[in-house]
C-alpha positions in Angstrom: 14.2 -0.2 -16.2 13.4 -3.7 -18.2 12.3 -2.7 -21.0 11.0 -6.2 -22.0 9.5 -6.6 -18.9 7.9 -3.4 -19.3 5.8 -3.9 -22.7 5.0 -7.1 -21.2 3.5 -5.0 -18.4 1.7 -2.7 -20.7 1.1 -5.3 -23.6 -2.9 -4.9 -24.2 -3.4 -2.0 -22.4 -4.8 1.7 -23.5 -4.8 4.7 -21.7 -7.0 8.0 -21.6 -4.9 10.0 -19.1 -2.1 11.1 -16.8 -2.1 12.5 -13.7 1.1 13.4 -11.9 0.9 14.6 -7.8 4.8 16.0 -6.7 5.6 18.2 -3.8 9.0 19.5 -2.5 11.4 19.6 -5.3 8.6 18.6 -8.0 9.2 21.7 -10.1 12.5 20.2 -11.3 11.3 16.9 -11.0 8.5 18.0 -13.9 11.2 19.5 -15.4 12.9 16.4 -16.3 10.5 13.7 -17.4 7.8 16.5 -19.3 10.4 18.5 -22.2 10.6 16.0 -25.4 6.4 15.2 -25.1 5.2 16.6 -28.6 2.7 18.9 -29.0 0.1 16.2 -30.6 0.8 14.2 -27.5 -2.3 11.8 -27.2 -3.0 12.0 -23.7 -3.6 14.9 -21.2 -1.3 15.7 -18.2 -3.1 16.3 -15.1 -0.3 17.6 -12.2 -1.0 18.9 -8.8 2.2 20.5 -7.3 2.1 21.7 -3.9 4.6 24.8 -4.4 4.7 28.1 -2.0 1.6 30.5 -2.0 2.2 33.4 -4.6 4.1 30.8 -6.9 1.4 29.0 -8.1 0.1 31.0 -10.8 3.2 31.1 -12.6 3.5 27.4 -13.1 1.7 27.3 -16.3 3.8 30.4 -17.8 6.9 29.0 -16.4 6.3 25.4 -17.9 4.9 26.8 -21.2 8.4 28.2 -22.1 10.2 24.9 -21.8 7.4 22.3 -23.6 6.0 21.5 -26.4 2.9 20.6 -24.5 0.3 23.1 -24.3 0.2 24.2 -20.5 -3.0 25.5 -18.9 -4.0 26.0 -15.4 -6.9 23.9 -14.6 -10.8 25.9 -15.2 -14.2 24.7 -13.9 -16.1 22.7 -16.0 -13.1 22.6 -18.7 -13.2 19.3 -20.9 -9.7 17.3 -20.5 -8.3 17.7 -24.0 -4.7 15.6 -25.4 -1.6 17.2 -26.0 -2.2 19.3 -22.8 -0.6 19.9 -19.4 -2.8 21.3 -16.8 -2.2 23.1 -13.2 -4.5 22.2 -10.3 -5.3 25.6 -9.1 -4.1 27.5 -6.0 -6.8 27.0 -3.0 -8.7 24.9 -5.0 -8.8 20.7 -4.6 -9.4 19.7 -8.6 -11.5 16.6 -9.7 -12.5 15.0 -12.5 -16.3 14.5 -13.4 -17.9 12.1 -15.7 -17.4 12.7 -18.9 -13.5 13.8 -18.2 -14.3 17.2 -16.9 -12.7 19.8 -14.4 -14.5 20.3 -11.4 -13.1 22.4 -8.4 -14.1 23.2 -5.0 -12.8 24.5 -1.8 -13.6 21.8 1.0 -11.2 21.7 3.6 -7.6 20.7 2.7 -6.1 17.6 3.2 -3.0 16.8 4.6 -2.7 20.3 4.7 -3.0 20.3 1.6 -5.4 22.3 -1.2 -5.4 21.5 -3.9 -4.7 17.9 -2.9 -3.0 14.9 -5.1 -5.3 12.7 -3.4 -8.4 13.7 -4.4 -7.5 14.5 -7.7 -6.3 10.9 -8.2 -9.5 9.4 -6.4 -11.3 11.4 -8.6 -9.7 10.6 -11.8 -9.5 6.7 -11.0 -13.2 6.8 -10.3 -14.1 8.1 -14.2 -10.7 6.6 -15.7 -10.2 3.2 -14.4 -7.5 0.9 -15.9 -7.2 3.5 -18.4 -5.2 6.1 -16.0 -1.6 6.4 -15.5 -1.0 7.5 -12.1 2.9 9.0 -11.2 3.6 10.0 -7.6 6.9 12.0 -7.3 9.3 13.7 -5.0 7.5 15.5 -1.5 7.5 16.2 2.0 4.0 14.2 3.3 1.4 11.6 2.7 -0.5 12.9 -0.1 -0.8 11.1 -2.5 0.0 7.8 -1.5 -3.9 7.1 -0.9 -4.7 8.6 -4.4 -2.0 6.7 -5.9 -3.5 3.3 -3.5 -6.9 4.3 -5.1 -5.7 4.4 -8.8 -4.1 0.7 -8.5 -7.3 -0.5 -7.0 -8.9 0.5 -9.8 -6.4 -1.3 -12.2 -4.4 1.8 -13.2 -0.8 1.9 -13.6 0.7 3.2 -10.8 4.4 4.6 -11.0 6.5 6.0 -8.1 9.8 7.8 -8.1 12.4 6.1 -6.4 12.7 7.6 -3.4 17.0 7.2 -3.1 16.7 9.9 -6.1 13.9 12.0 -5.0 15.1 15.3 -3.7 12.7 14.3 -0.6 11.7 11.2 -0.3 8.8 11.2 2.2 6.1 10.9 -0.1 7.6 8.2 -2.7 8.2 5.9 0.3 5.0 6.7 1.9 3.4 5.5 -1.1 5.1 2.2 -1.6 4.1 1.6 2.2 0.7 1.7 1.1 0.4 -0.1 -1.6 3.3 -1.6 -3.7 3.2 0.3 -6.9 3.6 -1.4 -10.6 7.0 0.5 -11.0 9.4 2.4 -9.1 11.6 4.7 -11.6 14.5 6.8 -11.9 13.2 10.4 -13.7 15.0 9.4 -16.5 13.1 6.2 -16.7 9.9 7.9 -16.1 10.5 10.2 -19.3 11.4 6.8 -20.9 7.9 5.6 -20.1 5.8 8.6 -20.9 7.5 8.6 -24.8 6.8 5.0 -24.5 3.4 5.2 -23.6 2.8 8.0 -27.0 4.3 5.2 -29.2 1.6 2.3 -28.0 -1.0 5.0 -29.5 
């Protein structure tokens, strides 16, 4: 990663949120570019993580033990708060509402998919803007790559994983195909970007 050419990317910008979509393999993905985030981290940490039925509602204790982040699986009507990583919910697609609020539902899933990355970055772009951070990970299908599309539309920053490290890399090249996004990163250079992005505050 160019660092230079980096802050010249983000020179002028601000931020108000995060959301991160992973599939297949995005457990350890997480795993890498989320420990070392403080605790008074100014942003909040939006994930959807398509992981095996039954596995889902450990995510949040699992992830608790190894951050400094607070972790919480995503409620209805909860207010996004900073310093916080939240779950998208098992059998539930998650949005964001006006205002930076939860709302869930139970439409029909998409690319088989519920919750799905897409709609939560749709969502989030529509109320965020060019104030959302967008970070499309490791995975097995398309979701995502649309929500991802939507989030540079709306003059977000839009990061991918590069897809010769992802443990899968259908959904990282899926989303390039779409739309090119603003950076394609190594995990470790994606952690390097997240502790930069808490200094620019």
């Amino acid at each position: 990663m160019d660092t230079t050419a980096l802050q010249v990317l983000l020179q002028g910008r601000e931020f108000a949120a995060i959301v991160i979509g992973a599939s297949a393999g995005g457990v350890n993905a997480l795993l890498e570019i989320l420990p070392g985030l403080p605790k008074d981290y100014p942003y909040p940490v939006v994930t959807v993580l398509h992981v095996m039925k039954g596995r889902q509602n450990q995510l949040a204790e699992v992830f608790q033990q190894r951050l400094a982040l607070r972790v919480l699986e995503a409620a209805d009507k909860d207010e996004l708060q900073p310093g916080t990583l939240y779950f998208a919910p098992a059998g539930y697609h998650l949005s964001v509402e006006e205002g930076g609020v939860f709302s869930l539902s139970q439409e029909e899933p998409v690319h088989f998919a519920r919750p799905a990355i897409d709609l939560t970055m749709q969502s989030a772009a529509d109320v965020y803007g060019d104030q959302l951070v967008g970070i499309l990970l490791t995975g097995a299908n398309q979701d995502g790559a649309a929500g991802l599309a939507a989030i540079g539309a709306a003059g977000g920053l839009t990061v991918v994983q590069d897809p010769a490290e992802a443990q899968v890399a259908v959904m990282p090249n899926e989303a390039i195909r779409l739309r090119q996004p603003d950076l394609v990163l190594t995990l470790q250079e994606i952690r390097s970007l997240l502790t930069m992005l808490e200094k620019r505050q």
